[in-house]
PyMOL Python script that loads the backbone (N, CA, C, O; Angstrom):
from pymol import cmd

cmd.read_pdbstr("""\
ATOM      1  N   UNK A   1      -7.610  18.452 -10.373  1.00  0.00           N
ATOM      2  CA  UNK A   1      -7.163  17.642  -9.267  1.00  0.00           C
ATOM      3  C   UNK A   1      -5.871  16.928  -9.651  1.00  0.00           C
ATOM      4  O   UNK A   1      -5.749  16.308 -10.708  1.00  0.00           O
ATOM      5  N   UNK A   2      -4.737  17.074  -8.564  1.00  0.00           N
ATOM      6  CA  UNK A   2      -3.586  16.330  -8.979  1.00  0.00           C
ATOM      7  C   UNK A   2      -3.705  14.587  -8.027  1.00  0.00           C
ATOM      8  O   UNK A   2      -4.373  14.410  -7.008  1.00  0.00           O
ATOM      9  N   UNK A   3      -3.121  13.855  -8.517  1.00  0.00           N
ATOM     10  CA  UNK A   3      -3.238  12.357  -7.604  1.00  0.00           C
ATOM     11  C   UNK A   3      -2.089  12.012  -7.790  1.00  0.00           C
ATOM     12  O   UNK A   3      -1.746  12.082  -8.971  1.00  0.00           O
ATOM     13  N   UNK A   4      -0.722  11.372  -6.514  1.00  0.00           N
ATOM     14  CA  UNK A   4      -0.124  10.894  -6.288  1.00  0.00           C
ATOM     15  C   UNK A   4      -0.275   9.553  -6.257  1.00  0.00           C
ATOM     16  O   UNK A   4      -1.394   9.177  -5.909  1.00  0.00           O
ATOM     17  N   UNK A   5       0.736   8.490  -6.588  1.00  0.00           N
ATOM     18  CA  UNK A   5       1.017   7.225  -6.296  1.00  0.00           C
ATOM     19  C   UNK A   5       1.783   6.739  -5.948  1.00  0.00           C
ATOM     20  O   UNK A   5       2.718   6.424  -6.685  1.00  0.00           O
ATOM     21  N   UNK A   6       1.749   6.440  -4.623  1.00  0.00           N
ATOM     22  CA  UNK A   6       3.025   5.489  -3.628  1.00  0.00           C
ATOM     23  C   UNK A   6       2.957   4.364  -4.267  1.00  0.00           C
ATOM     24  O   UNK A   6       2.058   3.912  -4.976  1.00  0.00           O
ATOM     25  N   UNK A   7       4.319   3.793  -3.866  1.00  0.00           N
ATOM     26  CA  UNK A   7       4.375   2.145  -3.651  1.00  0.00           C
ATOM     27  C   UNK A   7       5.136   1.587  -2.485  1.00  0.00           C
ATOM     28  O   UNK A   7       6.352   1.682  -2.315  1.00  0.00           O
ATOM     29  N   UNK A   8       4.164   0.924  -1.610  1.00  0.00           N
ATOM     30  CA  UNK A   8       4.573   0.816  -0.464  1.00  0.00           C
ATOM     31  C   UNK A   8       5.167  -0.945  -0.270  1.00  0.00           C
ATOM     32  O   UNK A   8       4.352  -1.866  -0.336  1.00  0.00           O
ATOM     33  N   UNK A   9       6.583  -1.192  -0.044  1.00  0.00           N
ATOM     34  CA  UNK A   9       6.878  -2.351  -0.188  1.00  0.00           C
ATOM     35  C   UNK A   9       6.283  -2.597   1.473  1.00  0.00           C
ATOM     36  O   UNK A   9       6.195  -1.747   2.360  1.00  0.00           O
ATOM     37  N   UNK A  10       5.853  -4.343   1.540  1.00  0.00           N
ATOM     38  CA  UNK A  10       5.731  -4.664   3.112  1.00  0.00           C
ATOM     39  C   UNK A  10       5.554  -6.182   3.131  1.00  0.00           C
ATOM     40  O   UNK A  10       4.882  -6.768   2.282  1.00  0.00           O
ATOM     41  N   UNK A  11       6.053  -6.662   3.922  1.00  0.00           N
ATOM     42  CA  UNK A  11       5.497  -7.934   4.490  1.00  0.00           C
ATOM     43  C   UNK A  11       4.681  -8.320   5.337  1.00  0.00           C
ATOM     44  O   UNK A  11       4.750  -8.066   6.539  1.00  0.00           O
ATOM     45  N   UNK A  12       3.857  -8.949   4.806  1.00  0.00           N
ATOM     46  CA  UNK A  12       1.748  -8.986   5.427  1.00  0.00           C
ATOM     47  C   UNK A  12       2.008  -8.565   6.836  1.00  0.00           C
ATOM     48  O   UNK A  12       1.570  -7.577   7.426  1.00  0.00           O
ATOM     49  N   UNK A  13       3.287 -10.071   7.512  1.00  0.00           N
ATOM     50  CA  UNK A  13       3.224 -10.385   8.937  1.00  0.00           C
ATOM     51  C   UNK A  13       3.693  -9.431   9.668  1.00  0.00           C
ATOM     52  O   UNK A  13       3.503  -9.482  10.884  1.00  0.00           O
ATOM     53  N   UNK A  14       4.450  -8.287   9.055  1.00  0.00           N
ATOM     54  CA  UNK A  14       5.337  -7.590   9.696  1.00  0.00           C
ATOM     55  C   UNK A  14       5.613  -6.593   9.806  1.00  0.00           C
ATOM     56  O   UNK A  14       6.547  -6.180  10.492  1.00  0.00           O
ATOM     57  N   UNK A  15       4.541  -5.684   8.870  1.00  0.00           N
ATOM     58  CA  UNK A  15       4.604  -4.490   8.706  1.00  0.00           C
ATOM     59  C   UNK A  15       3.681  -3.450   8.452  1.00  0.00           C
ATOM     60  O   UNK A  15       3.850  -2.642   7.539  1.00  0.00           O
ATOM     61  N   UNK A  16       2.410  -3.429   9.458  1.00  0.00           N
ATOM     62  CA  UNK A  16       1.305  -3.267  10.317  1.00  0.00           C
ATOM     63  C   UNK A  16       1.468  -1.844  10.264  1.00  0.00           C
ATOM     64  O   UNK A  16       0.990  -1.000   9.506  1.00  0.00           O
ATOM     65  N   UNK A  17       2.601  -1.735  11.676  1.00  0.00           N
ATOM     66  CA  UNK A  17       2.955  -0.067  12.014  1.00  0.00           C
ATOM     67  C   UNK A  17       3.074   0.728  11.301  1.00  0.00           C
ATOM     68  O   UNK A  17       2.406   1.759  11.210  1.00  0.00           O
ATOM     69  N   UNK A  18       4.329   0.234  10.396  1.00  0.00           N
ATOM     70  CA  UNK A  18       4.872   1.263   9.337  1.00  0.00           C
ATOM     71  C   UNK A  18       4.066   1.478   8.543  1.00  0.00           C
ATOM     72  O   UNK A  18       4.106   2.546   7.932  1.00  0.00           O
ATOM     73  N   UNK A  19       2.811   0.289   8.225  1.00  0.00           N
ATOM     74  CA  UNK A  19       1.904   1.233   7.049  1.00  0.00           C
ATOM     75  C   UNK A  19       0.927   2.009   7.980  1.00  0.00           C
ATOM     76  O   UNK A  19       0.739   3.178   7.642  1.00  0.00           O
ATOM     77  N   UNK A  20       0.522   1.741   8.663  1.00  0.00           N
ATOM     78  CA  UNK A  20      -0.172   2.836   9.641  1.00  0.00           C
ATOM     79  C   UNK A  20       0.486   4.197   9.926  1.00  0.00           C
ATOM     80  O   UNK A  20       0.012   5.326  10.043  1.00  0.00           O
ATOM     81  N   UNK A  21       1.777   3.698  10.000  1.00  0.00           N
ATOM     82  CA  UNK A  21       2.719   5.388   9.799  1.00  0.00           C
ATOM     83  C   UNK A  21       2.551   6.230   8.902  1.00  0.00           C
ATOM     84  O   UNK A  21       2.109   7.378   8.861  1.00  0.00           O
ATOM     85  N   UNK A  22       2.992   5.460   8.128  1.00  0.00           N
ATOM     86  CA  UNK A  22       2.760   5.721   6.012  1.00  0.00           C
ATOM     87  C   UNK A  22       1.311   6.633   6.261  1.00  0.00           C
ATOM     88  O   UNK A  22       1.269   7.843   6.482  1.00  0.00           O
ATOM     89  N   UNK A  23       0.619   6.075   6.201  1.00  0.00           N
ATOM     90  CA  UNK A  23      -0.821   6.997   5.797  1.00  0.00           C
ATOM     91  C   UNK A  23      -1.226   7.826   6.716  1.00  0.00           C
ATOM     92  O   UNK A  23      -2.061   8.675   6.407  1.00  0.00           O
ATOM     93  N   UNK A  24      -0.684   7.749   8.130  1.00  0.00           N
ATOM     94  CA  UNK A  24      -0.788   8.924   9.366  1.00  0.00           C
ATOM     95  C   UNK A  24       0.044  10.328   8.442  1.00  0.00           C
ATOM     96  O   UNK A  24      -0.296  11.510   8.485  1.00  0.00           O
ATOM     97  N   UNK A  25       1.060   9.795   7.739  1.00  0.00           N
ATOM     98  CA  UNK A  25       2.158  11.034   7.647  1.00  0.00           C
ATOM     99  C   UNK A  25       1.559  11.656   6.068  1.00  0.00           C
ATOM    100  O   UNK A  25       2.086  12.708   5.706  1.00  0.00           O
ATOM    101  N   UNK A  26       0.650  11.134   5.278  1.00  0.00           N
ATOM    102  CA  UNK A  26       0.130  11.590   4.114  1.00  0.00           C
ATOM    103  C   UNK A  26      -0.453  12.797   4.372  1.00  0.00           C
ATOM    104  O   UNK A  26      -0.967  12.927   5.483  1.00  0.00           O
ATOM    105  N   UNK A  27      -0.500  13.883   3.460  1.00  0.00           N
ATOM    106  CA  UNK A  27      -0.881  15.404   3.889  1.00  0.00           C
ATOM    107  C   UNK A  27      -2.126  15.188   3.047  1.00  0.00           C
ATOM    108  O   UNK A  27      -2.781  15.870   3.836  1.00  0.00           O
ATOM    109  N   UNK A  28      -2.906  14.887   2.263  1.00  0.00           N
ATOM    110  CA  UNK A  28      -3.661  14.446   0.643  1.00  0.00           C
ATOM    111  C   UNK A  28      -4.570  13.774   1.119  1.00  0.00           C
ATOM    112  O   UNK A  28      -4.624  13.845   2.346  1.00  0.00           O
ATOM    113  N   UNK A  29      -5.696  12.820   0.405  1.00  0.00           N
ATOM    114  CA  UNK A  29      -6.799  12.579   1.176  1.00  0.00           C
ATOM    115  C   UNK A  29      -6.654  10.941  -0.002  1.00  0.00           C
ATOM    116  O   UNK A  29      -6.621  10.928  -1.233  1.00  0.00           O
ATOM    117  N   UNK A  30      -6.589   9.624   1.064  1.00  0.00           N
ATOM    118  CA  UNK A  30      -6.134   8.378   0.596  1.00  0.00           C
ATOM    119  C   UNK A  30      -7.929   8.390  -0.760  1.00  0.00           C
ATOM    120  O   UNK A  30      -9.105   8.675  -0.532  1.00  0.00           O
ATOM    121  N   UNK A  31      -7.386   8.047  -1.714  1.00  0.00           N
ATOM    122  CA  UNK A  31      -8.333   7.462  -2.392  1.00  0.00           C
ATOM    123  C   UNK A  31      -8.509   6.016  -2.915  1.00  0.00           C
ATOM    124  O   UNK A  31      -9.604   5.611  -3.304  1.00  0.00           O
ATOM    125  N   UNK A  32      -7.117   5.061  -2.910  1.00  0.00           N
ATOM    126  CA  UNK A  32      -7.635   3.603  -2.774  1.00  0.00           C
ATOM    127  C   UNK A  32      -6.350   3.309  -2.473  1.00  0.00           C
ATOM    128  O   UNK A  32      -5.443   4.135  -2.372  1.00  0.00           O
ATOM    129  N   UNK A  33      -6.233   1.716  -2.278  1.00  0.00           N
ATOM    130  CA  UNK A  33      -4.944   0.955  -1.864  1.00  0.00           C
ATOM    131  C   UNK A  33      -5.524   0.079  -2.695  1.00  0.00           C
ATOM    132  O   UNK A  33      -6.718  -0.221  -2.714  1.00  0.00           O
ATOM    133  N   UNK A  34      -4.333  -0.489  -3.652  1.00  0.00           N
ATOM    134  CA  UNK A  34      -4.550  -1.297  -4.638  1.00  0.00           C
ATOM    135  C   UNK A  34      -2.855  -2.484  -4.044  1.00  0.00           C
ATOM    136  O   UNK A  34      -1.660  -2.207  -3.934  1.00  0.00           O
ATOM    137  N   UNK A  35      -3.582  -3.642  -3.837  1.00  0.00           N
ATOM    138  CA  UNK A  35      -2.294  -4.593  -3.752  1.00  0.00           C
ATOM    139  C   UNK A  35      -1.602  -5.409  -4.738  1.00  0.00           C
ATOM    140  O   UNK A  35      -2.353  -5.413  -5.714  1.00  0.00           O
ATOM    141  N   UNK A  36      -0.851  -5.913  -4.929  1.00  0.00           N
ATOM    142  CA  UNK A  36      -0.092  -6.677  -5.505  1.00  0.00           C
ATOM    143  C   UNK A  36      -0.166  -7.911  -5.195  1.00  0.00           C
ATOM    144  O   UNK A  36       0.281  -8.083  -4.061  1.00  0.00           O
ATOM    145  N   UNK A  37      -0.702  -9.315  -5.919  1.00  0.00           N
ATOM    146  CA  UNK A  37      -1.079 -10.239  -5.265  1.00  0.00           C
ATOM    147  C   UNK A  37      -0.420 -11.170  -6.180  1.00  0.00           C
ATOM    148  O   UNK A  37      -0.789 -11.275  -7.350  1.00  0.00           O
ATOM    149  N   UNK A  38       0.549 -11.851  -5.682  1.00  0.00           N
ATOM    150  CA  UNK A  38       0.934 -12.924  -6.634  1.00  0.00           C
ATOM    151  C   UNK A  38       1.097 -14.627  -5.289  1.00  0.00           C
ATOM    152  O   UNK A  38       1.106 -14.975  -4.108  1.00  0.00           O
ATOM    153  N   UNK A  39       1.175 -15.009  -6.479  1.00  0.00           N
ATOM    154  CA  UNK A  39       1.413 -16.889  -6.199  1.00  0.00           C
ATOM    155  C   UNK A  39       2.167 -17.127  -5.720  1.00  0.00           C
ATOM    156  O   UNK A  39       3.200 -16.860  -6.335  1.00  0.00           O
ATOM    157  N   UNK A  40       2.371 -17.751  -4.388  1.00  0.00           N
ATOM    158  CA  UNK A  40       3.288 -18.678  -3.841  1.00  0.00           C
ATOM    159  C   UNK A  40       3.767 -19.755  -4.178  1.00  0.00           C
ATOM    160  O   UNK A  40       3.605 -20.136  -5.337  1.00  0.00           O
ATOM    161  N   UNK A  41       4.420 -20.459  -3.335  1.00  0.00           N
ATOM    162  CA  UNK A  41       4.298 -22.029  -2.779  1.00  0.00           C
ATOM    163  C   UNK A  41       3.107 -22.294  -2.490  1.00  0.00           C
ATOM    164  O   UNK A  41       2.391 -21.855  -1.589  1.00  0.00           O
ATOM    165  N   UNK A  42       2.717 -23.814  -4.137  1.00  0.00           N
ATOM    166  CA  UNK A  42       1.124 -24.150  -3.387  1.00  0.00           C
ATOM    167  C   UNK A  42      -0.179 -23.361  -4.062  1.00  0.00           C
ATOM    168  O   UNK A  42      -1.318 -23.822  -3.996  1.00  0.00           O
ATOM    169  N   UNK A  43       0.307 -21.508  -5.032  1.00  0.00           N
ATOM    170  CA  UNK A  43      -0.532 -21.159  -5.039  1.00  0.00           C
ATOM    171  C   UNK A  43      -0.894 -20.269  -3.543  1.00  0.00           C
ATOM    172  O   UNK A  43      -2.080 -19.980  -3.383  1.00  0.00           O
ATOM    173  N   UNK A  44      -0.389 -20.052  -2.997  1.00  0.00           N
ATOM    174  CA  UNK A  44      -0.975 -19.505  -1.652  1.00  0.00           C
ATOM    175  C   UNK A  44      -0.766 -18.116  -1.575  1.00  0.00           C
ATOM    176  O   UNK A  44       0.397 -17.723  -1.485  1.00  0.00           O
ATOM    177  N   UNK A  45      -1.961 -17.063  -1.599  1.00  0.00           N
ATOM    178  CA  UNK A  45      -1.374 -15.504  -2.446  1.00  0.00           C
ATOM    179  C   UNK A  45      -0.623 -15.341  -1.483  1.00  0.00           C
ATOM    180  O   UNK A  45      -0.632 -15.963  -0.421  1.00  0.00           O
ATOM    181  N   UNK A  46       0.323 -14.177  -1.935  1.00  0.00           N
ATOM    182  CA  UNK A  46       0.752 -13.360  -1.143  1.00  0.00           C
ATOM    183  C   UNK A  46       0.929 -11.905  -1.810  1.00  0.00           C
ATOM    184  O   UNK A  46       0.972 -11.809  -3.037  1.00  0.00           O
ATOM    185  N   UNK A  47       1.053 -10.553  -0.815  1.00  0.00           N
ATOM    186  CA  UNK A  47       1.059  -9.538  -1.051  1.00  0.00           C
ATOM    187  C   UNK A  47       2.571  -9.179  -0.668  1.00  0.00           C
ATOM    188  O   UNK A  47       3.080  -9.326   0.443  1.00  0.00           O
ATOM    189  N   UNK A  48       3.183  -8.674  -1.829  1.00  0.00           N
ATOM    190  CA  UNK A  48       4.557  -7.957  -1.598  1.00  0.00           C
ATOM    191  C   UNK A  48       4.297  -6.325  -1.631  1.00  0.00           C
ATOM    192  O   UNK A  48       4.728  -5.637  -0.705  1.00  0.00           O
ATOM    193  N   UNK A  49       3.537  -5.699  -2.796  1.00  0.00           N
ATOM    194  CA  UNK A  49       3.816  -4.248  -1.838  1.00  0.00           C
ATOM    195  C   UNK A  49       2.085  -3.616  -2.509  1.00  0.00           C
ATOM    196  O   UNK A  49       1.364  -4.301  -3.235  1.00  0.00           O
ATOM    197  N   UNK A  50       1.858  -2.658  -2.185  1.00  0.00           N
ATOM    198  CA  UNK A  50       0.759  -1.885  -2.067  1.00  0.00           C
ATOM    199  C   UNK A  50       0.966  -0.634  -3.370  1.00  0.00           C
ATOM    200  O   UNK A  50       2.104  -0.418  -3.785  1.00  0.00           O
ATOM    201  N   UNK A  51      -0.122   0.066  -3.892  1.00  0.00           N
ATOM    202  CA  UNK A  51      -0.068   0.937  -4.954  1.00  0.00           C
ATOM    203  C   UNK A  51      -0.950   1.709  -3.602  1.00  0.00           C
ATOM    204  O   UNK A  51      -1.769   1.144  -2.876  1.00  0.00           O
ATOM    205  N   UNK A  52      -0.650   2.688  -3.551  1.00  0.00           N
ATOM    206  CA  UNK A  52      -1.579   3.893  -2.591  1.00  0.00           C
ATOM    207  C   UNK A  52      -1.958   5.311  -3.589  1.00  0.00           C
ATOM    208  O   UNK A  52      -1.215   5.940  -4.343  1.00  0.00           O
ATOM    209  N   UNK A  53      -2.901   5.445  -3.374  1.00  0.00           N
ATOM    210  CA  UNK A  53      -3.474   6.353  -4.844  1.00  0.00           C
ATOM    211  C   UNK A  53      -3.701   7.964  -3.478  1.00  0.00           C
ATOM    212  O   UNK A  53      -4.188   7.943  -2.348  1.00  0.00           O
ATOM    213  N   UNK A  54      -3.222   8.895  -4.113  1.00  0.00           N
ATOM    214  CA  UNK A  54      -3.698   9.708  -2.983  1.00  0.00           C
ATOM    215  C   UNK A  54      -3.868  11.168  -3.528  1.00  0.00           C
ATOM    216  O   UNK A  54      -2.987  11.734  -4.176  1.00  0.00           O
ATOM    217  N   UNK A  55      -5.321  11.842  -3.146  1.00  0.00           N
ATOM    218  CA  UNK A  55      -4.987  13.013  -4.113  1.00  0.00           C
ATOM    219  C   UNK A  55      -4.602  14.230  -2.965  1.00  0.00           C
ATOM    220  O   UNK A  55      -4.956  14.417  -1.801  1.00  0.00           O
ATOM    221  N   UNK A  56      -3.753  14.908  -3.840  1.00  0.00           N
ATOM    222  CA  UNK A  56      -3.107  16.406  -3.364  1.00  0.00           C
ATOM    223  C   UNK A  56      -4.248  17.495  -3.724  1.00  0.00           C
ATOM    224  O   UNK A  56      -5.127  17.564  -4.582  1.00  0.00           O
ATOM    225  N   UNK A  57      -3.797  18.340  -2.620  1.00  0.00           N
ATOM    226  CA  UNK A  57      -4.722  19.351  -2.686  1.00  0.00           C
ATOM    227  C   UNK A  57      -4.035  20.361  -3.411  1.00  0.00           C
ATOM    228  O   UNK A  57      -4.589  21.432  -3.655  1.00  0.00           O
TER     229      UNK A  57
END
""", "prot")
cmd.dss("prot")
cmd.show_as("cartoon", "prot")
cmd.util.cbc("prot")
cmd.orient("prot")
């Protein structure tokens, strides 16, 4: 089995569609979404981009 790894940059509030695009347009079968979670202002997480694990057939 081969497995690909995206990295999908996004902003939480704003970018919904495009990851819904993103994984509509994957040919491979998603096996996890791993995020990126770091500290704000305050401590308050936030997610800047996504690890998408996906295996090829």
């Amino acid at each position: 089995m081969k497995y690909r790894v995206h990295r999908f940059d996004l902003r939480m509030t704003a970018d919904q569609s495009k990851l819904e695009q993103f994984l509509n347009n994957l040919k491979g079968e998603v096996i996890a979404i791993i995020p990126n979670v770091t500290p704000e202002v305050f401590m308050v997480p936030n997610v800047n981009f996504l690890l998408i694990v996906e295996k090829v057939i």
